[in-house]
C-alpha positions as CSV (number, residue, x, y, z in Angstrom):
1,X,66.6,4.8,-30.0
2,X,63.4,4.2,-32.2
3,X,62.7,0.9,-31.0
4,X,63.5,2.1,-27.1
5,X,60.8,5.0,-27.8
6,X,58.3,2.3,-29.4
7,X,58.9,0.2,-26.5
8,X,58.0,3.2,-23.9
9,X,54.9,4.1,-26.0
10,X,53.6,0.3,-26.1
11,X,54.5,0.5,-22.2
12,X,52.4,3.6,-21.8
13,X,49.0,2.9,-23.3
14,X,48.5,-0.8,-22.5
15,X,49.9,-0.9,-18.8
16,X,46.2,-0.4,-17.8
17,X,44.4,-2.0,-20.9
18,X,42.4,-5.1,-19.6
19,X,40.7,-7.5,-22.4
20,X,40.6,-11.4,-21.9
21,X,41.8,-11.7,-25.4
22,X,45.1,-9.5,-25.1
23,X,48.3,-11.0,-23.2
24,X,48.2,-8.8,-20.0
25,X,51.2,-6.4,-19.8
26,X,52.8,-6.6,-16.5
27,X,55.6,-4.0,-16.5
28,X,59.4,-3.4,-18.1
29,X,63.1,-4.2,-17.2
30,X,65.5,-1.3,-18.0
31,X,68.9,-1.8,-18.9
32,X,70.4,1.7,-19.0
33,X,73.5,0.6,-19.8
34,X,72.3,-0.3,-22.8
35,X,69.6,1.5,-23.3
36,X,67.5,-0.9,-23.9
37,X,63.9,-2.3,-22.6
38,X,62.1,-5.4,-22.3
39,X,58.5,-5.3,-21.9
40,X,57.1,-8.2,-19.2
41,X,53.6,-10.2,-20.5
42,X,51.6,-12.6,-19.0
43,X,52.7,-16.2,-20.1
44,X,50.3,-18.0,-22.3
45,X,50.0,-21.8,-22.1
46,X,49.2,-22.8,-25.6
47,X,50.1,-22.6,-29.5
48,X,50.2,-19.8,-31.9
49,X,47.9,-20.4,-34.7
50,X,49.8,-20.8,-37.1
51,X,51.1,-24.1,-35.5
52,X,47.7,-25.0,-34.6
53,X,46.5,-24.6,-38.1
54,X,49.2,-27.0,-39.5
55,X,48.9,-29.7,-36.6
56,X,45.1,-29.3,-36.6
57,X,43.9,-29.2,-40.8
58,X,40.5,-30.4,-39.9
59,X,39.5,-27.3,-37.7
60,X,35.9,-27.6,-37.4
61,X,34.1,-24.3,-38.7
62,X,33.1,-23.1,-35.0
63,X,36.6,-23.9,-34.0
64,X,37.7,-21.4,-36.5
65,X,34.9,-18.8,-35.5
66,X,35.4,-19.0,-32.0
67,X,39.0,-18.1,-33.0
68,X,38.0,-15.1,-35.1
69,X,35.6,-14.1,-32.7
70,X,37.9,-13.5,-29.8
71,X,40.4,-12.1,-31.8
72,X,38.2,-9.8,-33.4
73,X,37.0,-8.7,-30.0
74,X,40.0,-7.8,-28.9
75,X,41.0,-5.8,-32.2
76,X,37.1,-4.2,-31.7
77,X,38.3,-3.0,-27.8
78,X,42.0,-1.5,-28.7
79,X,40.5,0.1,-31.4
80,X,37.7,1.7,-29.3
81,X,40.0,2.3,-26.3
82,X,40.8,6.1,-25.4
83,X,43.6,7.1,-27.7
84,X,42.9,4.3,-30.1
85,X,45.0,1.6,-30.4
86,X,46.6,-0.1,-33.5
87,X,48.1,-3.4,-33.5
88,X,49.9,-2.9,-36.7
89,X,51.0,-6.5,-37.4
90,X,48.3,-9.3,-37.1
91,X,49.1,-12.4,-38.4
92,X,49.0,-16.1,-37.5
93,X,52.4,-15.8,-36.0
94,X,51.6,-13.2,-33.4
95,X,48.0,-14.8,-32.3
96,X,48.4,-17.2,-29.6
97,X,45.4,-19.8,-28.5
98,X,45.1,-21.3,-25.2
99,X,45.2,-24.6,-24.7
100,X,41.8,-24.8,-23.1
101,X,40.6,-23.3,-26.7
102,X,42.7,-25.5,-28.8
């Protein structure tokens, strides 16, 4: 029940949230059976950085600013969106970059 209530929350605040930095949320699937609910992204076409890191050591130093850039922007606009919103588990395992940015 806690993770279906986290799930409708998430579902709530970012069904309208708009950043080209954040995976677009496109809606749910509800299995009532179950009580369960899957929430429906955008798919990405790249490599999460944590695999780009360890296939790519020699990451130039505006390679890895552009990175933090865009992922700081997008922290910056969740955090300034109306009620603020907290990602609550960034890591290299949960940051995707495109392939156009890798």
């Amino acid at each position: 029940a806690r993770r279906l209530l986290a799930a409708l929350m998430e579902l709530r605040v970012l069904r309208r949230f708009r950043h080209p930095n954040v995976v677009l949320l496109h809606g749910a699937v509800v299995d009532q059976a179950r009580g369960e609910i899957a929430l429906v992204y955008e798919f990405l076409s790249g490599m999460l950085l944590h695999e780009l890191v360890d296939r790519r050591p020699g990451l130039t130093p505006f390679d890895r600013f552009q990175i933090l850039y865009a992922t700081s922007s997008a922290l910056s606009c969740l955090h300034l969106h109306s009620p603020s919103i907290v990602h609550g588990d960034i890591k290299p395992h949960n940051i995707i970059v495109e392939e156009t940015c890798s």
